[in-house]
gemmi code that builds the backbone of each chain (N, CA, C; Angstrom):
import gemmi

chains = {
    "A": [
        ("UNK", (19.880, 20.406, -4.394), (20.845, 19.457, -4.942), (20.462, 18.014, -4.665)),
        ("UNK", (19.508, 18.051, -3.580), (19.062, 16.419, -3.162), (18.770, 15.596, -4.606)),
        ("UNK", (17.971, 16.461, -5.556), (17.317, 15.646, -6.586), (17.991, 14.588, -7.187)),
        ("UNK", (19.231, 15.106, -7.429), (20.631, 13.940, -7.938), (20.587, 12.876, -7.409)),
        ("UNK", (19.972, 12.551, -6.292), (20.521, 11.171, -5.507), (18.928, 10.642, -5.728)),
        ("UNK", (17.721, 10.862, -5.773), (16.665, 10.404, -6.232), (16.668, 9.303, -7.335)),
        ("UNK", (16.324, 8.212, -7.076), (16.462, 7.005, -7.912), (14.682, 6.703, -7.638)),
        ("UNK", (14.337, 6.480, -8.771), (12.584, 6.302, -8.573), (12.408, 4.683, -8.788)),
        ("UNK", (11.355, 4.429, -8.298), (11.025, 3.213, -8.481), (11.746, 2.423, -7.038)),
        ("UNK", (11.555, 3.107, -6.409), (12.398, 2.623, -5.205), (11.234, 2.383, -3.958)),
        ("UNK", (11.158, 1.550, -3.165), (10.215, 1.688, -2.263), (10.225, 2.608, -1.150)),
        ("UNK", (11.667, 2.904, -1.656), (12.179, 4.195, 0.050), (12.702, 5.281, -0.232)),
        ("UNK", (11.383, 5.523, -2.198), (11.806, 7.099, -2.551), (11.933, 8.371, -1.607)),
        ("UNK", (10.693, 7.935, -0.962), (9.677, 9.419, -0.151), (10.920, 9.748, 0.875)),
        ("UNK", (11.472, 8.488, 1.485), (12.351, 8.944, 2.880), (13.327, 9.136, 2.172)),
        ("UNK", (13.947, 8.745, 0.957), (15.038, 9.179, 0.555), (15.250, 10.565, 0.142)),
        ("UNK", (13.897, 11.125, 0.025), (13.916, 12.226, -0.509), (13.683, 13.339, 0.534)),
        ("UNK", (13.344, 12.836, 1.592), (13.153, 13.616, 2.972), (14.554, 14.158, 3.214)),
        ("UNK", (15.798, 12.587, 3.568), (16.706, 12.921, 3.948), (17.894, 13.580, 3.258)),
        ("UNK", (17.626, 13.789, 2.160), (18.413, 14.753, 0.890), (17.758, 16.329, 1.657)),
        ("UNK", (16.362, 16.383, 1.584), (15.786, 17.515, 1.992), (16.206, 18.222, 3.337)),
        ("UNK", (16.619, 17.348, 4.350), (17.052, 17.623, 5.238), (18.651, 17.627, 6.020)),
        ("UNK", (19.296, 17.103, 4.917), (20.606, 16.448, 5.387), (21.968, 17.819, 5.957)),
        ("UNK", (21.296, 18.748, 5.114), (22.401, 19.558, 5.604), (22.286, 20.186, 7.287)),
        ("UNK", (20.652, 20.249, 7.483), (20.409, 20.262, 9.016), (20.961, 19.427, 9.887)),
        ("UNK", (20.954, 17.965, 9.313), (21.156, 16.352, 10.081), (22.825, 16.753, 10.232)),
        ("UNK", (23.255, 16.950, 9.402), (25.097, 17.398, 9.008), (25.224, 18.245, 10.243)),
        ("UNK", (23.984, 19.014, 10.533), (25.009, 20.377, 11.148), (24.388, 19.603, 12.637)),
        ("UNK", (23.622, 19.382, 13.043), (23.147, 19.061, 13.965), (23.711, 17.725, 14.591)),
        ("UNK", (23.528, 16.371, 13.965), (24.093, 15.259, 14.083), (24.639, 14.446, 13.235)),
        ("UNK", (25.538, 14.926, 12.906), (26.834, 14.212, 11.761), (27.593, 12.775, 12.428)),
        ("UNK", (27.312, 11.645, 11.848), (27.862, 10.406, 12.228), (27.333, 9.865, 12.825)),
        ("UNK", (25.512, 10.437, 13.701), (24.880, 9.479, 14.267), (23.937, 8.819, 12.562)),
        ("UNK", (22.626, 8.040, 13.484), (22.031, 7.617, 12.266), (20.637, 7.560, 12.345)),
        ("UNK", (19.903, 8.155, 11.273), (18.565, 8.631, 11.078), (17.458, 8.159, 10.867)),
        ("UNK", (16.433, 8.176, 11.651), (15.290, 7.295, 11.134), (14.036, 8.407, 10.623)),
        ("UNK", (13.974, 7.674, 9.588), (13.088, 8.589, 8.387), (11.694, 7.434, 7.913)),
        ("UNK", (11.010, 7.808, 8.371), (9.315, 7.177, 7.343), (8.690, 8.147, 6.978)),
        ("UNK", (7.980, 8.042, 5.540), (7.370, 8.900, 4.013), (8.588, 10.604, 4.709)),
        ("UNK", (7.635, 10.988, 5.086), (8.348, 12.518, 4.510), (8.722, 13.352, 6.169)),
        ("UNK", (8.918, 12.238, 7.190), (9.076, 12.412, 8.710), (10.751, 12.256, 9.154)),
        ("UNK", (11.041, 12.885, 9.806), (12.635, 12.555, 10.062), (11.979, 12.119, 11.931)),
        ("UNK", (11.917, 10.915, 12.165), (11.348, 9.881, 13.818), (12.285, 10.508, 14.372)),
        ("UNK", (13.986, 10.760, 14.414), (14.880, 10.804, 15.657), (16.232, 10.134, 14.661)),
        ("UNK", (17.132, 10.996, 15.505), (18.626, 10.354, 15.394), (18.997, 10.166, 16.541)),
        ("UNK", (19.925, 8.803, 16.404), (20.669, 7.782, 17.462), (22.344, 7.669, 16.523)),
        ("UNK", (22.371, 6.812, 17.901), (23.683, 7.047, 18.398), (24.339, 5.501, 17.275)),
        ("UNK", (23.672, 4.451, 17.545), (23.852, 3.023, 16.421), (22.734, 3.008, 15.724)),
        ("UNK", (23.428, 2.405, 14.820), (22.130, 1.679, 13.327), (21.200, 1.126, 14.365)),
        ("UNK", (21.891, 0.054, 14.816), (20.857, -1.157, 15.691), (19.891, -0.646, 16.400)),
        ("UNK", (20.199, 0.806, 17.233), (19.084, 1.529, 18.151), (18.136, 2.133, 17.307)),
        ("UNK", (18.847, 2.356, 16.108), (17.687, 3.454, 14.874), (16.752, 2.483, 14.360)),
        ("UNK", (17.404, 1.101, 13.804), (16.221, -0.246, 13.361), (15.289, -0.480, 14.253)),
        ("UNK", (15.953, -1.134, 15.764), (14.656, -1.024, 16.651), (13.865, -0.389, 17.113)),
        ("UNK", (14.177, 0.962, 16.909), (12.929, 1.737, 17.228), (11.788, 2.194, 15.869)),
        ("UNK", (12.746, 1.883, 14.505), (11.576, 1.306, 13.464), (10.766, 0.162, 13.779)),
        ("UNK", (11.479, -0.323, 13.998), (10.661, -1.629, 13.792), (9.660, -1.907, 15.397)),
        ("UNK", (10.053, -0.782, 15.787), (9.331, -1.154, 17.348), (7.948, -0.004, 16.998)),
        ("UNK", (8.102, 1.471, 16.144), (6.814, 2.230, 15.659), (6.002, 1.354, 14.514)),
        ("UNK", (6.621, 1.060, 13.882), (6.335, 0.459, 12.672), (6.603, -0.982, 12.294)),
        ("UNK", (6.612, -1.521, 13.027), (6.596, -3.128, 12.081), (7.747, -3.598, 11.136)),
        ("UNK", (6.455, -4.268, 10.249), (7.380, -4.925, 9.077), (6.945, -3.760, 7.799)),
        ("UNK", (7.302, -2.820, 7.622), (6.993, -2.123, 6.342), (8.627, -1.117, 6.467)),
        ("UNK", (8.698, -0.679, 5.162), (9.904, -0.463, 4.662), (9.813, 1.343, 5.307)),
        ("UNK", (10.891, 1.557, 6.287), (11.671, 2.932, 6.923), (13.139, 2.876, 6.220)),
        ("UNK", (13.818, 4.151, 6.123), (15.435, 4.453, 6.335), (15.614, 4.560, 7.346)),
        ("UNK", (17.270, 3.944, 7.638), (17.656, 3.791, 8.062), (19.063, 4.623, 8.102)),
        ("UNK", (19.774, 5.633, 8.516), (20.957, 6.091, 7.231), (22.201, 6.743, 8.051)),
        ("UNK", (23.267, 6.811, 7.940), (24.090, 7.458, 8.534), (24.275, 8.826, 7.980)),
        ("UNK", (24.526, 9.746, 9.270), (24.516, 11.380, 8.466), (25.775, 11.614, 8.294)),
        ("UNK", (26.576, 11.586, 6.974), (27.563, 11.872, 6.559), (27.779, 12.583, 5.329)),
        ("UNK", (28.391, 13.184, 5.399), (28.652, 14.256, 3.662), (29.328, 13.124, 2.363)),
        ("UNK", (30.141, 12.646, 2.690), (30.267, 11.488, 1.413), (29.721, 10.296, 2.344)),
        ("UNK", (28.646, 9.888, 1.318), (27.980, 8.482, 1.765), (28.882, 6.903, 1.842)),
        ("UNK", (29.219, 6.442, 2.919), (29.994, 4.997, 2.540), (29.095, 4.194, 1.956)),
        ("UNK", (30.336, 3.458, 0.616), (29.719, 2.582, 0.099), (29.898, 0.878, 0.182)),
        ("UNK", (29.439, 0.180, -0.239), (29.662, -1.250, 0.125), (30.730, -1.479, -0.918)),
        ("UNK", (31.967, -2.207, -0.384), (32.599, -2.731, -1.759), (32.701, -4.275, -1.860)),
        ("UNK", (32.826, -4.905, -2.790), (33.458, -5.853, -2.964), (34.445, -6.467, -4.157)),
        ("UNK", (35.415, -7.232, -3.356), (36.638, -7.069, -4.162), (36.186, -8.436, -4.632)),
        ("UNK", (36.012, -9.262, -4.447), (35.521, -11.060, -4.807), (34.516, -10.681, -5.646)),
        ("UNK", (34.103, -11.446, -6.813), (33.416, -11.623, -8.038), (32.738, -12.364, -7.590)),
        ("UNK", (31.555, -12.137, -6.661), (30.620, -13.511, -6.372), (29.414, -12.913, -6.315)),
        ("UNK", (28.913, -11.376, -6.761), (27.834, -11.468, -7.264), (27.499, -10.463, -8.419)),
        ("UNK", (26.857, -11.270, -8.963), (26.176, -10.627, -10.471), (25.212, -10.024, -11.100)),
        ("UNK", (25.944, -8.645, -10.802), (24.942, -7.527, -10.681), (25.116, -6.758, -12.135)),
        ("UNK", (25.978, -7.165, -13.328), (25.732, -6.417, -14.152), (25.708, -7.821, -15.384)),
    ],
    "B": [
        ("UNK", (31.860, -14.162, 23.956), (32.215, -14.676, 22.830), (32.049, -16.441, 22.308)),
        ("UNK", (31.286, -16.257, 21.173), (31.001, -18.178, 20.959), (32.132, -18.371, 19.606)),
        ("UNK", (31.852, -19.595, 19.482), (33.089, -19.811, 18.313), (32.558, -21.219, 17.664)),
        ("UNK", (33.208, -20.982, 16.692), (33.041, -22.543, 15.570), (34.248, -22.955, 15.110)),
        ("UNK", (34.225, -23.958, 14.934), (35.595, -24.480, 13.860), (35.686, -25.809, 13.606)),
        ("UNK", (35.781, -25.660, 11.569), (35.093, -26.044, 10.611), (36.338, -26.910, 10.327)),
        ("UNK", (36.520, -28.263, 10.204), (37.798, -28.819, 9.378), (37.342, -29.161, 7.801)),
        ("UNK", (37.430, -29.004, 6.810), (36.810, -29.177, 5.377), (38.440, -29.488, 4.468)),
        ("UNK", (38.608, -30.489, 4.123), (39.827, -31.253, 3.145), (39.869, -30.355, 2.112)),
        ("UNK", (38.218, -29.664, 1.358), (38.830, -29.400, 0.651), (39.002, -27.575, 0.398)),
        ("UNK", (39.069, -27.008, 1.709), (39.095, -25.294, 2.340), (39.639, -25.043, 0.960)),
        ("UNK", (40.743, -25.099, 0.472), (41.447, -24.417, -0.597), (40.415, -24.018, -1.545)),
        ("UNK", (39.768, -25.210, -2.064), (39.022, -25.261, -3.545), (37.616, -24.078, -2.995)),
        ("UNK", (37.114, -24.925, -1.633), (35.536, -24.061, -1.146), (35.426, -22.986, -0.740)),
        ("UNK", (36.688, -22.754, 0.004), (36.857, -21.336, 1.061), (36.281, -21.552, 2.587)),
        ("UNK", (36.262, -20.802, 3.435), (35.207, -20.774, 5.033), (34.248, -21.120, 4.709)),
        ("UNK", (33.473, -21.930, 4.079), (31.707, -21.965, 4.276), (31.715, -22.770, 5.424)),
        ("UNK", (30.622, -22.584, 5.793), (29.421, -23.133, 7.421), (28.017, -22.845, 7.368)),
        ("UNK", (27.317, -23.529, 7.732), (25.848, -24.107, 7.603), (25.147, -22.598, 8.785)),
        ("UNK", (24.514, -22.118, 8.545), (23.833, -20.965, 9.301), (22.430, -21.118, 8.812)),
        ("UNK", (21.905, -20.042, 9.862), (20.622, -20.515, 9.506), (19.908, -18.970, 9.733)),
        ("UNK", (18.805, -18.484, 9.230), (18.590, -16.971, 8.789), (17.074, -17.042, 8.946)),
        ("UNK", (16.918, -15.784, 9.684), (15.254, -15.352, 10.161), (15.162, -13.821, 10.476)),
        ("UNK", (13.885, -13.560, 10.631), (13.754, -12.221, 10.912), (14.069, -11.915, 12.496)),
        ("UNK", (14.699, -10.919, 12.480), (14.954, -10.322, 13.852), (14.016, -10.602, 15.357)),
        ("UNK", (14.757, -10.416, 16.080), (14.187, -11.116, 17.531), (12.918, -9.340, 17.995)),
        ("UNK", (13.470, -8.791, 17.451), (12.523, -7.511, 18.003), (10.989, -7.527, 17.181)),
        ("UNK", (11.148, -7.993, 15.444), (10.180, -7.812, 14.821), (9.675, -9.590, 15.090)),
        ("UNK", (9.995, -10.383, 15.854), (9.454, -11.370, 16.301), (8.447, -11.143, 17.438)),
        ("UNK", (8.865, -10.587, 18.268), (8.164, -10.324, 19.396), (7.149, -9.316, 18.878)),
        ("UNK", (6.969, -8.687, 17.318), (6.195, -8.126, 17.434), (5.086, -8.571, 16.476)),
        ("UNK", (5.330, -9.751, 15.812), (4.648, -10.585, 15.078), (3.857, -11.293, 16.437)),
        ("UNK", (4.383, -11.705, 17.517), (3.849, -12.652, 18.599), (2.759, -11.983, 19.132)),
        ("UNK", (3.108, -10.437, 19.213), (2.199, -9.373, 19.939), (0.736, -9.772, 19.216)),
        ("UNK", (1.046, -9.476, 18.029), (-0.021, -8.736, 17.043), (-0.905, -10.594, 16.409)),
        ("UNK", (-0.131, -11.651, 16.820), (-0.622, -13.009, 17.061), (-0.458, -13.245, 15.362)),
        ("UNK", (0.429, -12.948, 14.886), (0.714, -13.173, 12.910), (1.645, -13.815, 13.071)),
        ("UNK", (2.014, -14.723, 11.960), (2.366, -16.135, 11.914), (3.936, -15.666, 11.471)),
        ("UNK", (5.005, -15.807, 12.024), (6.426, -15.911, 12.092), (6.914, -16.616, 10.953)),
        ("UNK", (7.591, -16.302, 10.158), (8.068, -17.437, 8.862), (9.136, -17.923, 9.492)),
        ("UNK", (9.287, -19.372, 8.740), (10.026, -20.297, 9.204), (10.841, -19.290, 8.877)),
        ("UNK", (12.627, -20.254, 9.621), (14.043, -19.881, 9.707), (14.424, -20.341, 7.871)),
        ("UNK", (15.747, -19.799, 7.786), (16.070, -20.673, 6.354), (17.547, -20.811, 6.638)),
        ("UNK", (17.489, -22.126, 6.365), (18.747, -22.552, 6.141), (19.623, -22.570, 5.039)),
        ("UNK", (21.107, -22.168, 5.303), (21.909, -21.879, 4.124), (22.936, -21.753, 4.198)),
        ("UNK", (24.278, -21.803, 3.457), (25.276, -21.353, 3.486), (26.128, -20.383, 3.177)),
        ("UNK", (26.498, -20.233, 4.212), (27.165, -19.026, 4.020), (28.999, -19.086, 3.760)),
        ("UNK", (29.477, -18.188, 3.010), (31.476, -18.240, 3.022), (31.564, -17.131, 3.939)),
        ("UNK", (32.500, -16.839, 4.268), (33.660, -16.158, 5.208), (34.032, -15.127, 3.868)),
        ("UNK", (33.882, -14.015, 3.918), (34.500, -13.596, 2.457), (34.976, -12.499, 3.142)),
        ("UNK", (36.423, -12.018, 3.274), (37.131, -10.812, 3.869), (37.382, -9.964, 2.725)),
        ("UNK", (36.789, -10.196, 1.530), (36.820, -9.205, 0.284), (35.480, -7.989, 0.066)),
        ("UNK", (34.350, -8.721, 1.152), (33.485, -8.280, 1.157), (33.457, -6.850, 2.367)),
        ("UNK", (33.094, -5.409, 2.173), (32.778, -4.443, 2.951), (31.664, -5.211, 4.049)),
        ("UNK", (30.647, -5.428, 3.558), (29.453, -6.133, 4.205), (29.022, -7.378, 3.809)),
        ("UNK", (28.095, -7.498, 4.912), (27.343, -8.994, 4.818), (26.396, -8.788, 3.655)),
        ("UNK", (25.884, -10.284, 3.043), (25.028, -9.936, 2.065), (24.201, -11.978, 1.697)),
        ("UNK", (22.993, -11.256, 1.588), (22.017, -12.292, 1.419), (21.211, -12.162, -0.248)),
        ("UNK", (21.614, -13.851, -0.199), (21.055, -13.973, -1.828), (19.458, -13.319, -1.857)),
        ("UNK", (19.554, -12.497, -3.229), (17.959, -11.335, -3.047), (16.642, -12.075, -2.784)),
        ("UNK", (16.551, -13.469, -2.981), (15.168, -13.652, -2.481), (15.170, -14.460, -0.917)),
        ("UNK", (15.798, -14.251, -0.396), (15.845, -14.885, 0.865), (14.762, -13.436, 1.749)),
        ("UNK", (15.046, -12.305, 1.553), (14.407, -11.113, 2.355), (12.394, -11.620, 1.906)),
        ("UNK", (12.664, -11.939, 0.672), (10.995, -12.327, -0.128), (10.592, -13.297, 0.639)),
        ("UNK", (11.358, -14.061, 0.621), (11.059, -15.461, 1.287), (10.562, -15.741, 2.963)),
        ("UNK", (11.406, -14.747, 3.490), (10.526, -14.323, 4.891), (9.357, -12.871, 4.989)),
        ("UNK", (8.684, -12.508, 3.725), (8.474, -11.283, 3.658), (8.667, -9.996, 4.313)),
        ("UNK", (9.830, -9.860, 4.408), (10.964, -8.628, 5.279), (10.608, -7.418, 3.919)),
        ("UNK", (10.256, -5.936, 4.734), (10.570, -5.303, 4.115), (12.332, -4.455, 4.042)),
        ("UNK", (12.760, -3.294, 3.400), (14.033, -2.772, 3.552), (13.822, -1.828, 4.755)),
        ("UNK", (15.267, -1.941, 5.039), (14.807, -0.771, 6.516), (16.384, 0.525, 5.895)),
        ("UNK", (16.698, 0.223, 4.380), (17.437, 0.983, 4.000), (18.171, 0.725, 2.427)),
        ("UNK", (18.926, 1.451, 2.055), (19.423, 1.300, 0.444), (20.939, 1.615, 0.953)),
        ("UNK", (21.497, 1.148, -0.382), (23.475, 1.471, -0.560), (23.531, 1.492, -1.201)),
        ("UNK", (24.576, 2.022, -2.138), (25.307, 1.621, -3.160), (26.436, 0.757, -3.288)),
        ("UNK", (26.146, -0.264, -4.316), (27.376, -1.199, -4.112), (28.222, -1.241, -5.189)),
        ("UNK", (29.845, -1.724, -4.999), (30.513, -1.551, -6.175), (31.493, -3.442, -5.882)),
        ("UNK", (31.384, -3.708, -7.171), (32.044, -5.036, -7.582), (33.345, -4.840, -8.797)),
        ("UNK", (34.032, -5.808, -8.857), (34.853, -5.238, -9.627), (34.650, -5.077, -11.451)),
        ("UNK", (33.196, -5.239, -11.170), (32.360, -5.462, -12.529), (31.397, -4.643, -12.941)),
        ("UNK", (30.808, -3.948, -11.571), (29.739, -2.706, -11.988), (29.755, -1.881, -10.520)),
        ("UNK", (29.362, -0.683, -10.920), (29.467, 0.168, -9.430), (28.274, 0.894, -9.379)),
        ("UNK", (28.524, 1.387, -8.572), (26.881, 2.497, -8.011), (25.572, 1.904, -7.898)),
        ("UNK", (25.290, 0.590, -7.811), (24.218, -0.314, -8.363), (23.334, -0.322, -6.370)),
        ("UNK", (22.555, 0.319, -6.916), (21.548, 0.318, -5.579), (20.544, -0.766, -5.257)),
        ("UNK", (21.161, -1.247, -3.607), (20.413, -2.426, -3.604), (20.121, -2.189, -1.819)),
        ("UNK", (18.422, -2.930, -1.657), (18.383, -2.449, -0.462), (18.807, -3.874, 0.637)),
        ("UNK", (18.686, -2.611, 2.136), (19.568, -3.783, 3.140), (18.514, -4.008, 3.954)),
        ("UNK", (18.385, -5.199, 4.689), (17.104, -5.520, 5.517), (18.171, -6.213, 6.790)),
        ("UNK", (17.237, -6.012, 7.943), (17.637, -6.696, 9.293), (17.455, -7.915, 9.737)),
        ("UNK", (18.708, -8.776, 10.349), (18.064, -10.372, 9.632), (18.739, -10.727, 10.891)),
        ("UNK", (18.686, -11.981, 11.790), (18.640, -12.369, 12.529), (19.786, -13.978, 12.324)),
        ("UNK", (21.014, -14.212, 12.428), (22.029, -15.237, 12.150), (22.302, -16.148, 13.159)),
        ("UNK", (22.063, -17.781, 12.822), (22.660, -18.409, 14.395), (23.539, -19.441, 13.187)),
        ("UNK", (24.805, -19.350, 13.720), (25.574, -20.705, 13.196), (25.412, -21.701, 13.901)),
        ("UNK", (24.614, -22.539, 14.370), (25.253, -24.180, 15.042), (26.342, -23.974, 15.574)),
        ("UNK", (26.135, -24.321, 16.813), (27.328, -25.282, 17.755), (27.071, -25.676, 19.039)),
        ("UNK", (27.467, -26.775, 18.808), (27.084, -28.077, 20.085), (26.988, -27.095, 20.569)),
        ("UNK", (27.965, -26.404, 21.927), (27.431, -25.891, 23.017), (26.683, -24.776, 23.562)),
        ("UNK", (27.175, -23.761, 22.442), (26.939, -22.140, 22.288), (26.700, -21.733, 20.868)),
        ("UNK", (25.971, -21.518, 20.465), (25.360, -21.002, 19.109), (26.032, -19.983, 18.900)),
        ("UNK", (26.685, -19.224, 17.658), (27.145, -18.050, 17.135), (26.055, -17.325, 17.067)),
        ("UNK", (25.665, -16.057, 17.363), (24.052, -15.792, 17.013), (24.634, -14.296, 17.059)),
        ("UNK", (23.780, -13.897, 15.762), (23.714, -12.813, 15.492), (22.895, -11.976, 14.414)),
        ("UNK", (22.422, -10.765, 15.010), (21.613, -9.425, 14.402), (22.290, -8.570, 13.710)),
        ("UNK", (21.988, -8.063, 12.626), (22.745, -7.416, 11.759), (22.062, -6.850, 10.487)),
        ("UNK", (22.466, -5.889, 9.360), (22.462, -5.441, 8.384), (22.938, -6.385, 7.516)),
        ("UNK", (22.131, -7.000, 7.035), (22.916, -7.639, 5.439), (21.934, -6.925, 4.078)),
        ("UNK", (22.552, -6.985, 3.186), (22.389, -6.277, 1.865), (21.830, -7.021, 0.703)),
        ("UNK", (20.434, -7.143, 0.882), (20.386, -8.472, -0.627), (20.798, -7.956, -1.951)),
        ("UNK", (21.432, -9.260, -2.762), (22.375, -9.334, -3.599), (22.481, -10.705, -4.695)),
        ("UNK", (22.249, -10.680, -5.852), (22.262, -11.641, -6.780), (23.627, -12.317, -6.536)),
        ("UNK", (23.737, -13.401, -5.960), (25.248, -14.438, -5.447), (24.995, -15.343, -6.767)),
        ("UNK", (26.346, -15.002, -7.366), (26.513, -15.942, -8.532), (26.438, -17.849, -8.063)),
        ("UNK", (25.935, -18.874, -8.541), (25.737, -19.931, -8.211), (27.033, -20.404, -6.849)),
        ("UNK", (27.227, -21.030, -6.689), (28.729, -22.114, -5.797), (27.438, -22.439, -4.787)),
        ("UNK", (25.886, -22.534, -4.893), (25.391, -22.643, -3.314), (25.316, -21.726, -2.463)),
        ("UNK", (26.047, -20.571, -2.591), (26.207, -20.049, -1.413), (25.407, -18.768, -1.463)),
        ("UNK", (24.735, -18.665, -0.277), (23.344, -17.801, 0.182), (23.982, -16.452, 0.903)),
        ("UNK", (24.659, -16.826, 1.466), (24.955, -15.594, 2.234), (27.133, -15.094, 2.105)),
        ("UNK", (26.708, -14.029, 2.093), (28.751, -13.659, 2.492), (28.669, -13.140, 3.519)),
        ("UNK", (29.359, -13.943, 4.615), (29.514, -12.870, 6.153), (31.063, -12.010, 5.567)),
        ("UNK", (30.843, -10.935, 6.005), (31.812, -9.659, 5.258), (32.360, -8.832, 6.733)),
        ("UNK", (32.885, -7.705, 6.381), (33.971, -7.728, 7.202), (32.613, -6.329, 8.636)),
        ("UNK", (31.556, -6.404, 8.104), (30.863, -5.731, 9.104), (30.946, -6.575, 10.581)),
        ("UNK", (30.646, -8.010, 10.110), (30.098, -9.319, 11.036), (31.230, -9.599, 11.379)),
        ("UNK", (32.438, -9.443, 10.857), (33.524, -9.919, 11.517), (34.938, -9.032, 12.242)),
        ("UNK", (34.123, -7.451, 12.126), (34.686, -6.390, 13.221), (34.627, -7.037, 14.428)),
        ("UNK", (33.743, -7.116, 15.382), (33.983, -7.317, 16.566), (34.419, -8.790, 16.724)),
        ("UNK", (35.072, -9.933, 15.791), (35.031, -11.131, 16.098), (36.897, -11.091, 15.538)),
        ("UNK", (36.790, -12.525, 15.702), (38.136, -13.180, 15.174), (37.729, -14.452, 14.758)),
        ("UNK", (38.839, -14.324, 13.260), (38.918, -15.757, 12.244), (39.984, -15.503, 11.848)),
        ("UNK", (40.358, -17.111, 12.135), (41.801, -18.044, 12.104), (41.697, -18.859, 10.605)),
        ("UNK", (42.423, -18.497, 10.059), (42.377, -19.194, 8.582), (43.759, -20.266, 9.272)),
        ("UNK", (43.407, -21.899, 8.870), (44.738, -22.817, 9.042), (44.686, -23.215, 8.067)),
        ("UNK", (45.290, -22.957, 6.717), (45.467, -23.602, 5.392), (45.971, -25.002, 5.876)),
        ("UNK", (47.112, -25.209, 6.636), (47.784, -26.601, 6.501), (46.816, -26.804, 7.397)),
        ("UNK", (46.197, -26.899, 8.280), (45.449, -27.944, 8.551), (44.093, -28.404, 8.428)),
        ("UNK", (43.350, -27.637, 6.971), (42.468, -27.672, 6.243), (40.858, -27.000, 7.679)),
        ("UNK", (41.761, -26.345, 8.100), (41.116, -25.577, 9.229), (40.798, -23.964, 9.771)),
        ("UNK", (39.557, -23.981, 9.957), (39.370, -22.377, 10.088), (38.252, -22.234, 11.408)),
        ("UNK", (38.499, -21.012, 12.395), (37.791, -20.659, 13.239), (37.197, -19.629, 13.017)),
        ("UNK", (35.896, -19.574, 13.457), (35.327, -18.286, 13.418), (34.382, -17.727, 15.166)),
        ("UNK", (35.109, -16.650, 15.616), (34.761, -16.077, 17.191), (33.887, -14.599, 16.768)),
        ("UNK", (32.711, -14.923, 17.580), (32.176, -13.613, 17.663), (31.446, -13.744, 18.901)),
    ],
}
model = gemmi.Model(1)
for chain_id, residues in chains.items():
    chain = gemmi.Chain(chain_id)
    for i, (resn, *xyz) in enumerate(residues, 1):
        res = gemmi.Residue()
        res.name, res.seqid = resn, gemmi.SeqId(i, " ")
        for name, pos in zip(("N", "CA", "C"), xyz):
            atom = gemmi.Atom()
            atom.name, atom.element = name, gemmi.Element(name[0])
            atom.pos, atom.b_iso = gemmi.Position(*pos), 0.0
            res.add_atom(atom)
        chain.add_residue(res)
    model.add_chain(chain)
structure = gemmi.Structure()
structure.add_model(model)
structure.setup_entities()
């Protein structure tokens, strides 16, 4: 079912497609922490975003990892103010 | 906790904006220093106070502009288009102030910001652990984090 959420042309297909591949494990295992994923590797789940970024950015640099919370409906960003123009 | 507070005549018409200033993270600094590669300048910009906003969010070429890659994707919804996937990068925030700088690390989301100037929306991620005082009558607003 992961395939649905696959958006191509993305620079963070491969991990996106890892963590579809793996999410129902991440669900059963660690639901609400957050996942660090580079190409087709699941690095470790933590406890904050902030601990999951720095330890990207502490293996890896400046090149593009996920970052993601393990949850069954994904939160989304909203905004109620008209201040940017995205369609 | 540091704090600011902005008196502006004309708050009604502008909203919270304040002068901030935006760079790459203090961790991927130290690791630019390691590796002896050249740090991009800070950028200066303004940012509003927007409590309409879920998250923080930086106009899309500001991440280009320090060559930051994404360290993740969302979906975002406006009251104009939804599901629109845009990625979030880790960015490094100090507001000015005489004594104690507001400074802060965080997730912001780059995002096409319709013109008014304004570069960045601090949203209600950045302003969980803080407090802001809106004073309409006295053309005054605080912001504590």
């Amino acid at each position: 079912m992961y395939i649905s959420y696959i958006y191509c042309d993305s620079m963070l297909e491969k991990e996106i497609e890892t963590y579809y591949k793996n999410k129902e494990e991440l669900l059963n295992q660690d639901r609400g922490k957050y996942v660090l994923i580079k190409n087709g590797n699941v690095i470790g789940t933590f406890d904050s975003e902030k601990d999951a970024i720095k330890i990207g950015i502490d293996k890896f640099g400046n090149i593009p990892f996920l970052v993601k919370k393990i949850e069954t409906i994904e939160e989304e960003q909203n905004f109620t103010s008209d201040l940017i123009n995205l369609c | 906790m540091s704090s600011v507070t902005i008196t502006n005549q004309n708050l009604q018409r502008e909203g919270p904006v304040l002068s901030a200033v935006i760079s790459i993270a203090n961790q991927l600094e130290k690791k630019y220093a390691e590796q002896k590669l050249r740090v991009p300048e800070a950028i200066e910009l303004k940012a509003l106070i927007d409590t309409g906003a879920s998250h923080s969010v930086v106009q899309e070429d500001i991440p280009k502009k320090l060559g930051l890659e994404p360290i993740g994707e969302t979906r975002v919804n406006t009251p104009t288009c939804s599901d629109h996937i845009c990625y979030k990068y880790f960015l490094r925030m100090i507001i000015p102030v005489q004594n104690n700088s507001i400074y802060y690390e965080g997730v912001f989301t780059a995002l096409p910001l319709k013109g008014q100037n304004i570069d960045c929306l601090i949203g209600r991620d950045m302003l969980k652990d803080g407090v802001l005082v809106y004073s309409g009558c006295t053309n005054q607003f605080t912001l504590s984090i």
